[in-house]
N, C-alpha and C positions, 0 to 999 in steps of 0.2 A: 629578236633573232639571235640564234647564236650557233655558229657554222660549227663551234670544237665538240657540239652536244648533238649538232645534227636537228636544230630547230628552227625552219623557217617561219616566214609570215606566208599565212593565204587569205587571197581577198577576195569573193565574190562580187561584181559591177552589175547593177541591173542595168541590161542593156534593150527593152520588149519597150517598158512604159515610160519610159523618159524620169522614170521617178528619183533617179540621181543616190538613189540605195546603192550602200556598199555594208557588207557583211567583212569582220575581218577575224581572225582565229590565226593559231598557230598548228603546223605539220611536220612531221617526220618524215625521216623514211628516203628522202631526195641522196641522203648523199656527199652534196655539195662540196668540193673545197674550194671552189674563187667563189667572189662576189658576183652574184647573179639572178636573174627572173627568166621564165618561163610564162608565158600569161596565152591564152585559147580561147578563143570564141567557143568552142568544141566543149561543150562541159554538161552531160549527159545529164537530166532529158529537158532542161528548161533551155538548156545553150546561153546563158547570160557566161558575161567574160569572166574566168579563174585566172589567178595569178599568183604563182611559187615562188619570193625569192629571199636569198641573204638581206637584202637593204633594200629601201624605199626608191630610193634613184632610179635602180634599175626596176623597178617593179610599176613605179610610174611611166617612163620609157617605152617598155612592153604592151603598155594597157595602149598607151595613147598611140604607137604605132599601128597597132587593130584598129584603132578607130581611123588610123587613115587611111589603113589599105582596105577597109571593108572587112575585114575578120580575117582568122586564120590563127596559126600559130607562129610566134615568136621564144628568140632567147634573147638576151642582153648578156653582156658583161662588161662592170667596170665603162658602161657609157656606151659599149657600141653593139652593134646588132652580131649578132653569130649566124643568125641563120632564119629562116622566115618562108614558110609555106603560106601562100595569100590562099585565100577564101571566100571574095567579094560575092560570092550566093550566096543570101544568108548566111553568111559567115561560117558557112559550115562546108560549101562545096567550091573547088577549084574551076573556072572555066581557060587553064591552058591545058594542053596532051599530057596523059599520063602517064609516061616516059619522063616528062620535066618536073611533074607535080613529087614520081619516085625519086628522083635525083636533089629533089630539094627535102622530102624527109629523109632522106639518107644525109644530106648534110646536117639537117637539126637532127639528127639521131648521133652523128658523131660531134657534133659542137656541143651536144649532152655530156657524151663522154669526158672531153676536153675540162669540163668544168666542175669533173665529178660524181657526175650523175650513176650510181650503181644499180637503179634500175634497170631492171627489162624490159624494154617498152615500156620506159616511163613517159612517153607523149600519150600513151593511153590509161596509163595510171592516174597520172595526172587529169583526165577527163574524167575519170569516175569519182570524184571526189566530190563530186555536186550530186550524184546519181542518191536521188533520199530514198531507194528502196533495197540497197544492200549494207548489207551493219560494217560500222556499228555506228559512228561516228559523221555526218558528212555534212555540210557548209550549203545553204539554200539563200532564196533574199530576203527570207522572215529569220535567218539566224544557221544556229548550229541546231542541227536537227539529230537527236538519239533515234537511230532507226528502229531499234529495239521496240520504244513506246511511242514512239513517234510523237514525241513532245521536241519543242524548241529546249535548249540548254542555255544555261551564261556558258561564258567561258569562263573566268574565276570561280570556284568553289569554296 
């Protein structure tokens, strides 16, 4: 990783078969200037967990915070939470009023900001990045996937 080039780590979690698969690659494009993770149950169309960050600390943090709150979206920084939309249906859907569910992505939309983030709606950038049917490049749990040929890739070339 290295936050001066704008190169995070991302990790796919298989989270469906218990298989304990983790896919890891590196991404652009976040932003970032603190040290930080993002990590989503939300990761278009298998929904297994994604996770964007500076360092490992927080990017562990992140992952294992979903796992306790039954999914959703998280940030970390430098060890603490910033902000956290729970998900516990399937990890993909809120069961409080969505008045509270808007008020807590608007917090993780500006604790994005806070830490960098120059996305646009990068809570949903960040979810297509598993999505293996728009190119070029996207992170699945058999690997890095060229959507172009739809062949698996190394990462090193």
């Amino acid at each position: 990783m290295d936050r001066r080039n704008d190169i995070c780590q991302i990790a796919l979690v298989e989270r469906h078969r218990g298989t304990g698969g983790v896919t890891n690659a590196f991404v652009s494009g976040f932003g970032y200037v603190e040290d930080c993770a993002m990590a989503s149950s939300v990761a278009h169309d298998a929904h297994h967990i994604i996770v964007v960050g500076t360092n490992k600390q927080d990017m562990a943090l992140a992952v294992n915070r979903l796992g306790e709150v039954g999914g959703g979206v998280v940030l970390y920084s430098k060890g603490k939470e910033l902000a956290l939309v729970e998900m516990p249906i399937a990890g993909l859907m809120s069961d409080e009023r969505a008045e509270i569910v808007a008020a807590k992505a608007e917090q993780l939309t500006e604790a994005m900001r806070k830490v960098g983030c120059s996305l646009n709606n990068a809570y949903m950038q960040h979810s297509l990045l598993a999505l293996v049917v728009i190119p070029e490049l996207r992170i699945s749990d058999v690997g890095l996937v060229d959507v172009t040929t739809f062949q698996t890739v190394d990462l090193f070339v």
